[in-house]
C-alpha positions as a Markdown table, in Angstrom:
| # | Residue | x | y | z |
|---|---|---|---|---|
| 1 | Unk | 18.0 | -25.3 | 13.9 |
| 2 | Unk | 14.8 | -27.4 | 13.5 |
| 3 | Unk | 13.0 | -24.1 | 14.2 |
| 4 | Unk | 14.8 | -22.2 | 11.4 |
| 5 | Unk | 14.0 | -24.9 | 8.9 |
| 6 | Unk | 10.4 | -24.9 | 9.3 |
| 7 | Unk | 10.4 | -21.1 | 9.3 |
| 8 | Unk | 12.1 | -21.2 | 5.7 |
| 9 | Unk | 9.7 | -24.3 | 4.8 |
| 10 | Unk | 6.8 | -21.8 | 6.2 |
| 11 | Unk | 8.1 | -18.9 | 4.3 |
| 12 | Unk | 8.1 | -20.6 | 1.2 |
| 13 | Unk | 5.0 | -22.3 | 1.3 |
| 14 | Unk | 2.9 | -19.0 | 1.9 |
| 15 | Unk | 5.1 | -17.0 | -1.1 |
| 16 | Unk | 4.0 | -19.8 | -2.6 |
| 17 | Unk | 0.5 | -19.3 | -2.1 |
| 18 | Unk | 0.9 | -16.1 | -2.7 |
| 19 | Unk | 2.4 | -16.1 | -6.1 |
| 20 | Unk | 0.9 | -19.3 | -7.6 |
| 21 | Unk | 4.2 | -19.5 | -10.3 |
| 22 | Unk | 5.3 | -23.1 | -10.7 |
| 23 | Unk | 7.8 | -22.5 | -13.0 |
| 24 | Unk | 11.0 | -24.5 | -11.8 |
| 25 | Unk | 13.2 | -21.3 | -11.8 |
| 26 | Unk | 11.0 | -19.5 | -9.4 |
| 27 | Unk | 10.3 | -21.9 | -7.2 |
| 28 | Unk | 14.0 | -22.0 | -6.8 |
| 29 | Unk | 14.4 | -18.5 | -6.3 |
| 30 | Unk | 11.6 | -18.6 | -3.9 |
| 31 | Unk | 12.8 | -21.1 | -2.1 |
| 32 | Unk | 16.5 | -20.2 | -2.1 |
| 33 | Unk | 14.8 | -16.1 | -1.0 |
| 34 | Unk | 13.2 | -17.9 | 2.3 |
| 35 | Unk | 16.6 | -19.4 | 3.3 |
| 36 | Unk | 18.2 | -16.3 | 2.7 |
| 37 | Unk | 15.5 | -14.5 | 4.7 |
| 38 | Unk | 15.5 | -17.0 | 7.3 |
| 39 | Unk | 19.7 | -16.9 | 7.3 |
| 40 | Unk | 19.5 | -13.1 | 7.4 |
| 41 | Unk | 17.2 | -13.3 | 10.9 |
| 42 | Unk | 19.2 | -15.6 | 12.5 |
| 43 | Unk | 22.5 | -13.7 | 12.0 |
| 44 | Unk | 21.0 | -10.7 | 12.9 |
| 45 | Unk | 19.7 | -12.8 | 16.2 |
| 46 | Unk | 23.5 | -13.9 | 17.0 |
| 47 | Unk | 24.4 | -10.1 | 16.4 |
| 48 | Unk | 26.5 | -9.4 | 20.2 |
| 49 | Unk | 25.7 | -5.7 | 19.7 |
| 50 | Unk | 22.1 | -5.9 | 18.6 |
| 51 | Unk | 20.1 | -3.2 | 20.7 |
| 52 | Unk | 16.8 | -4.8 | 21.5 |
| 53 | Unk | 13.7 | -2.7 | 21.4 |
| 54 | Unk | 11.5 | -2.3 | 24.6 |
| 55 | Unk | 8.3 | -1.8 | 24.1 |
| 56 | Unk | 5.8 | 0.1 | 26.7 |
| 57 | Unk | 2.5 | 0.1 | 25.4 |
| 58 | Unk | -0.9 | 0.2 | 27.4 |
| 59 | Unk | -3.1 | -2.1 | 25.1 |
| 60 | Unk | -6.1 | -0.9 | 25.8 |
| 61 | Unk | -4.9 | 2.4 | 25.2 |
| 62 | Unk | -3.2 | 1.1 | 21.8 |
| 63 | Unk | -6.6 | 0.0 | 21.0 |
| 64 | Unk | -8.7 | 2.9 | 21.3 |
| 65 | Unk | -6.0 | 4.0 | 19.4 |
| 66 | Unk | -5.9 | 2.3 | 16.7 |
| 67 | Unk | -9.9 | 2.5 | 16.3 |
| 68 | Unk | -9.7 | 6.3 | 16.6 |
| 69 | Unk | -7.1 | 6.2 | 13.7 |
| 70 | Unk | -9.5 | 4.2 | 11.8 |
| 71 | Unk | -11.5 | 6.4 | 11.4 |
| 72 | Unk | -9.2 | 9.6 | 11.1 |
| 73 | Unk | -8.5 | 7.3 | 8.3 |
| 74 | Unk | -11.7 | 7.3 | 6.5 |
| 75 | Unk | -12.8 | 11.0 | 7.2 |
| 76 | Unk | -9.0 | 12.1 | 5.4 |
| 77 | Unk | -9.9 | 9.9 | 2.8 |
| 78 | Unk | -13.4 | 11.5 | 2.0 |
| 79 | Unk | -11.5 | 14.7 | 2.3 |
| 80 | Unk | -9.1 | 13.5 | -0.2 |
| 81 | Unk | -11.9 | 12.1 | -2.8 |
| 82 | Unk | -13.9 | 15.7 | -2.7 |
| 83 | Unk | -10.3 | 17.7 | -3.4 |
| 84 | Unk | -9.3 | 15.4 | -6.3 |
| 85 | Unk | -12.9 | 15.0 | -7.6 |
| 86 | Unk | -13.7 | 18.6 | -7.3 |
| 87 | Unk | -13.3 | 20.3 | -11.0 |
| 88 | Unk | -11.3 | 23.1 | -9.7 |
| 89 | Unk | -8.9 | 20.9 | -7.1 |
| 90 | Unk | -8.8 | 23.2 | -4.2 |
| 91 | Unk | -5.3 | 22.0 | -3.1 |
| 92 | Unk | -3.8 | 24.5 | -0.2 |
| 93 | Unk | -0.4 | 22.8 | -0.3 |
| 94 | Unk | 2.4 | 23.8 | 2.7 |
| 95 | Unk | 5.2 | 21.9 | 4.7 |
| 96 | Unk | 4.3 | 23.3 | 8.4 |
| 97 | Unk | 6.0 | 21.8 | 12.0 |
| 98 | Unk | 4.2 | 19.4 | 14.0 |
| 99 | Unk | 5.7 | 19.9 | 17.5 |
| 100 | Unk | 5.5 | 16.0 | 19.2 |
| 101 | Unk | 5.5 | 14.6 | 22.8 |
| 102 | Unk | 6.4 | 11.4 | 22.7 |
| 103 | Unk | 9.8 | 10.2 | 24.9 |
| 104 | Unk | 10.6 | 7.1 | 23.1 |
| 105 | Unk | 11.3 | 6.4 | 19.6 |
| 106 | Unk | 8.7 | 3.9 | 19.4 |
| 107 | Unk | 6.2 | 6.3 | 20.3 |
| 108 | Unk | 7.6 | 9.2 | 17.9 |
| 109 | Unk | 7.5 | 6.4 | 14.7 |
| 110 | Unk | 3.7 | 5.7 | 15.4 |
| 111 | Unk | 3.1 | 9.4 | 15.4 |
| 112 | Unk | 5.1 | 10.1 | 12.2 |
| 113 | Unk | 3.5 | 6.8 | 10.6 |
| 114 | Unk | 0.2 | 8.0 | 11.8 |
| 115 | Unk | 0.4 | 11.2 | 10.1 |
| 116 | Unk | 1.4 | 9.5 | 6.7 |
| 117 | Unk | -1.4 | 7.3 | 7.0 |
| 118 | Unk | -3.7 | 9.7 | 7.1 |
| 119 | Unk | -4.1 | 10.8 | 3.5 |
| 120 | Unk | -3.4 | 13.7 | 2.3 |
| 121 | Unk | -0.1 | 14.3 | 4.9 |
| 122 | Unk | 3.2 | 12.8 | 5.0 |
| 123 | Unk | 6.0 | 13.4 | 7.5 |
| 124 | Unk | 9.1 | 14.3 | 5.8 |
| 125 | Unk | 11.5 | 14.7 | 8.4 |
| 126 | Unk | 12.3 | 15.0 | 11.9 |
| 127 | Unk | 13.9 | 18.0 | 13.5 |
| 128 | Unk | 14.8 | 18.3 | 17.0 |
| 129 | Unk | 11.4 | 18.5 | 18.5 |
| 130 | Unk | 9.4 | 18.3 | 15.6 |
| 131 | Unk | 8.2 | 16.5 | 12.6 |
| 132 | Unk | 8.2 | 19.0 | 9.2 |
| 133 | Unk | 4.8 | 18.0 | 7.6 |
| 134 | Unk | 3.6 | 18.4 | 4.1 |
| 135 | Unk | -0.2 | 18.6 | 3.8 |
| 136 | Unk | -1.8 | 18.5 | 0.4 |
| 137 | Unk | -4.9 | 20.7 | 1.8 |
| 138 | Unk | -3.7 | 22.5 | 5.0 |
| 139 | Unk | -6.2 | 24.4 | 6.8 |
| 140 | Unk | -5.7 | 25.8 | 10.7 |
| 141 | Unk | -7.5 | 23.0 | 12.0 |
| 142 | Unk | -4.6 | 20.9 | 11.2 |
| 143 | Unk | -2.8 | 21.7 | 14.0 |
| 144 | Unk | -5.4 | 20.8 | 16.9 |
| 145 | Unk | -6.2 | 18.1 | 15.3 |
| 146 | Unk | -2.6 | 16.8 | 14.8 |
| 147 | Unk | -2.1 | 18.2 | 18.4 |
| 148 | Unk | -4.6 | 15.7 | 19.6 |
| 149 | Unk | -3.2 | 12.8 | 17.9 |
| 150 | Unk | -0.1 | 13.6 | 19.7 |
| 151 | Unk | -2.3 | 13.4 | 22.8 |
| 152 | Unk | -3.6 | 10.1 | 22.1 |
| 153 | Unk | 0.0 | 8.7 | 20.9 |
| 154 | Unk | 1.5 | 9.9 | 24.4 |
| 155 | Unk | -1.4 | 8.2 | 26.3 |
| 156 | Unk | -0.9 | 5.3 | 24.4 |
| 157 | Unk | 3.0 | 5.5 | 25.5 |
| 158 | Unk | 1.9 | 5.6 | 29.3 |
| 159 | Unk | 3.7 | 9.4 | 29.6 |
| 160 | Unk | 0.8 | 11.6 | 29.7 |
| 161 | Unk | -2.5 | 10.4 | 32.0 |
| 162 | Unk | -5.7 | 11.8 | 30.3 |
């Protein structure tokens, strides 16, 4: 119980750094929105069905990982800056499946995440074996390099060993 109370009191105090309103109604609300949060947790702790979430990650892996997409980051988004930029706006829009690898749910939400990260590509949805994909400026190189971010999410997973 003490726990919960100075997770509420915690809550709070950063929306309230966060916000900087001290107007007497939000503060209320505020505070009333950090019990609730805190209420919402705790019930969802005592849940007797609640499916917990195992996660098997290599870390260093996970790092490299996350570096790598980093920068996959930053060369979409240069991509993305010439197309809009560009007077004529050579978009080459087209939804196109992304077959994936990955055993574990955990391991197919980073993928699809990682994908809509990257800017210019969202996954839209996720059929069977694969993730449809809309890219605003496909080319054929989209699919080796989408195949080798699958690659580095199943390594990160521990199912393939590169």
């Amino acid at each position: 119980m003490l726990r919960s109370i100075f997770t509420a009191i915690f809550l709070f105090a950063l929306w309230y750094l966060m916000s900087g309103i001290d107007k007497t109604l939000t503060l209320v609300l505020g505070a009333g929105s950090s019990v609730f949060a805190v209420w919402i947790v705790r019930r969802m702790d005592d849940a007797s069905n609640f499916k917990r979430l195992s996660v098997h990650l290599r870390p260093i892996e996970f790092v490299k990982y996350i570096f790598w997409v980093l920068a996959e980051i930053a060369k979409s988004n240069w991509t993305v800056i010439k197309i809009v930029l560009s007077p004529n706006m050579d978009i080459k829009q087209k939804m196109y499946k992304v077959p994936f690898s990955q055993k574990s749910d955990l391991g197919q939400a980073i993928f699809a995440n990682t994908i809509t990260l990257t800017p210019g590509t969202i996954t839209v949805e996720v059929e069977g074996d694969h993730f449809l994909v809309h890219g605003l400026s496909y080319s054929l190189d989209d699919h080796a390099a989408l195949a080798d971010m699958d690659r580095r999410v199943s390594k990160t997973e521990g199912i393939v060993d590169l």
